[in-house]
C-alpha positions as CSV (number, residue, x, y, z in Angstrom):
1,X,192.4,168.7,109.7
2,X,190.1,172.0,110.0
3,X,187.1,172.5,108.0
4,X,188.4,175.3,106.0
5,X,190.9,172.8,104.8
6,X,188.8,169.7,104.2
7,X,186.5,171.8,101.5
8,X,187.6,172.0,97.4
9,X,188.8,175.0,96.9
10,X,186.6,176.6,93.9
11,X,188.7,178.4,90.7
12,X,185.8,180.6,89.9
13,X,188.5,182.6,87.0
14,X,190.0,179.5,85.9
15,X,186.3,178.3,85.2
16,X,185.8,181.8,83.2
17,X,189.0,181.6,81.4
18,X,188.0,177.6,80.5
19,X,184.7,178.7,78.9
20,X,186.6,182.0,77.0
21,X,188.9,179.5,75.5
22,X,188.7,176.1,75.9
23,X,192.1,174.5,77.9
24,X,192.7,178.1,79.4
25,X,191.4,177.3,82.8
26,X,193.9,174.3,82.7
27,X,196.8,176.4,81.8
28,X,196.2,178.9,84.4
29,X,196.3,176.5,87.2
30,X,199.7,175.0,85.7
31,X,198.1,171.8,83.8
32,X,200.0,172.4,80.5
33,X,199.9,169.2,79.1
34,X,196.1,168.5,80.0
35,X,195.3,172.0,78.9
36,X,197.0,171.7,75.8
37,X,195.3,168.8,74.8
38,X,191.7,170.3,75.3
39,X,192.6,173.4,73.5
40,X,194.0,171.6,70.7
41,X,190.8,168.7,70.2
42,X,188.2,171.1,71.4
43,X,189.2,174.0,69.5
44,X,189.7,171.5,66.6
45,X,186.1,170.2,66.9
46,X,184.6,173.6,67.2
47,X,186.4,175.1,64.4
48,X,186.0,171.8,62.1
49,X,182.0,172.1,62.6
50,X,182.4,176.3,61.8
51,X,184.4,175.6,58.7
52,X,181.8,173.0,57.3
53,X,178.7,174.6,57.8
54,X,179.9,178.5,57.6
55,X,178.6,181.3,60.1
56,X,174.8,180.1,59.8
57,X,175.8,176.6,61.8
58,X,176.0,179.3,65.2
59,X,172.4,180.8,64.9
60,X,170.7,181.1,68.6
61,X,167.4,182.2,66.8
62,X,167.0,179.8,63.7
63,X,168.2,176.9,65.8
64,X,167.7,177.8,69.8
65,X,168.3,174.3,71.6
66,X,171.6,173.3,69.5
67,X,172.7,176.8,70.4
68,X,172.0,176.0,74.0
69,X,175.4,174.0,73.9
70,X,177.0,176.0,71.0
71,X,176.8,178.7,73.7
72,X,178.7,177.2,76.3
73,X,182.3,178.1,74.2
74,X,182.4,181.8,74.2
75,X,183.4,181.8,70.7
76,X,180.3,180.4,69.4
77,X,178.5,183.5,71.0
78,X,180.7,186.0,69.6
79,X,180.0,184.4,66.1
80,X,176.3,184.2,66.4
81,X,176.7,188.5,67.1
82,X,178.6,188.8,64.4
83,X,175.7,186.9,62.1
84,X,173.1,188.8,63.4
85,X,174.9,191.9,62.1
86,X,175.3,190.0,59.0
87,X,172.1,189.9,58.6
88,X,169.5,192.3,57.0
89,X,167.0,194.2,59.5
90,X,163.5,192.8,59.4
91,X,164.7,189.6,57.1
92,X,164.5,191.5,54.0
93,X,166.8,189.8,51.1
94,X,170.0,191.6,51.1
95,X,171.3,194.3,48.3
96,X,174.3,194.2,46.3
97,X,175.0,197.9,47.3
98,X,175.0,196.5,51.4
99,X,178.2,194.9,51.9
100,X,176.7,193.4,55.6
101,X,174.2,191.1,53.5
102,X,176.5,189.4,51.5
103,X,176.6,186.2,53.2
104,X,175.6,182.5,51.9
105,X,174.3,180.3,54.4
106,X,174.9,176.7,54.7
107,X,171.8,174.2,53.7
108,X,171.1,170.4,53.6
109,X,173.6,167.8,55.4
110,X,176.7,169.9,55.6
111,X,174.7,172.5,57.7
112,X,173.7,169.4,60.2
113,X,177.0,168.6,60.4
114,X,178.9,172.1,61.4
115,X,175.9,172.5,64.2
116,X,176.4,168.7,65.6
117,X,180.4,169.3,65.7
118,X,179.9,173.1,67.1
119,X,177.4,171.6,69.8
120,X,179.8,168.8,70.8
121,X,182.3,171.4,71.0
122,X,180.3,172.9,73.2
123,X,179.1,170.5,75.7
124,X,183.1,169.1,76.0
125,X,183.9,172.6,77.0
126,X,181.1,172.1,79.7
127,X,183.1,169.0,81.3
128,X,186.2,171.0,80.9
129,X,184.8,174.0,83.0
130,X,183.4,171.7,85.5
131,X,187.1,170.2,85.7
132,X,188.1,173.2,86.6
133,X,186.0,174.3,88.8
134,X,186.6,171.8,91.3
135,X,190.2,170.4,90.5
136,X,192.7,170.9,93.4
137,X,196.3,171.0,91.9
138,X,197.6,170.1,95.0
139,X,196.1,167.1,94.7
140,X,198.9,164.2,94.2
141,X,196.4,162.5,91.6
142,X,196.2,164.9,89.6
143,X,199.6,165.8,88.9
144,X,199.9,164.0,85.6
145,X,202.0,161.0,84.0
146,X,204.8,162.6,86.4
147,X,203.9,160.1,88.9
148,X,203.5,157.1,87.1
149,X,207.0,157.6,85.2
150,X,208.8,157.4,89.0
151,X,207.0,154.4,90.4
152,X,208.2,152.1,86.8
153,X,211.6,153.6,87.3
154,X,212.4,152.6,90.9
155,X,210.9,149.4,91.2
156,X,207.6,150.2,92.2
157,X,204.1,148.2,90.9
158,X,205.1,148.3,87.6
159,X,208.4,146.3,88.4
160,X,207.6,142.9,86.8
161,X,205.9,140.3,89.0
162,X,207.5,137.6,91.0
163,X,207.7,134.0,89.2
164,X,207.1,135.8,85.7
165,X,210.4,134.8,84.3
166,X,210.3,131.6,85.7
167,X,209.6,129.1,83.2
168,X,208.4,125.6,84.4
């Protein structure tokens, strides 16, 4: 075995794609079914914690350390530009002639809540990306369920154990 074989090999575009939208990185290196299942529970997470708290639970300057993991789904950055145009120029209360101002931000408990769930979002994604980043599909262990389902068929270590049916 060379060296140049011996070293990960690094997905650099799968880890991008990962942080644009959470399970991406996954499909792209042919993971469906692990992909899959972190777009669906971290996209579910994120969006649960943006539909409780509204628009103001992704705010990088009234809340700067929760957005620190907010910001590691790309989403929760294009949100927080979007607010920030929301928002009137030198915090002045908005008019009912300016259509941008006419947002409501979240207060109290249910504001808490969308940044917690937004934030664990977040940090999941981080793990994801980091999965990623170093997984080598053509690693046999990480093929999936695949190779479990053809060791219990043909006998393998799931086959029941000798002296388990007999009965004494």
């Amino acid at each position: 075995m060379t060296r140049e074989t011996s070293l990960p090999r690094w997905h650099f575009i799968g880890a991008i794609a990962a942080w644009l939208l959470p399970g991406l990185g996954h499909l792209l290196l042919g993971q469906w079914r692990r992909g899959l299942i972190l777009m669906v529970s971290i996209g579910l997470l994120w969006l649960s914690g943006f539909f409780i708290g509204g628009v103001s639970v992704l705010d990088r300057k009234g809340h700067p350390i929760w957005f620190m993991g907010q910001m590691l789904l790309a989403p929760s950055v294009i949100v927080d530009v979007f607010h920030r145009s929301l928002q009137e120029p030198n915090s002045q209360p908005p008019r009912p002639d300016n259509p941008a101002g006419r947002y409501k931000p979240s207060y109290g408990h249910v504001h808490e809540q969308g940044v917690l769930y937004t934030s664990l979002a977040g940090m999941l994604n981080l793990l994801a990306v980091i999965d990623v980043l170093y997984r080598d599909p053509s690693d046999p262990r990480h093929r999936g369920l695949k190779s479990c389902d053809t060791e219990a068929g043909d006998g393998g270590p799931q086959a029941e154990p000798a002296g388990a049916g007999d009965v004494a």
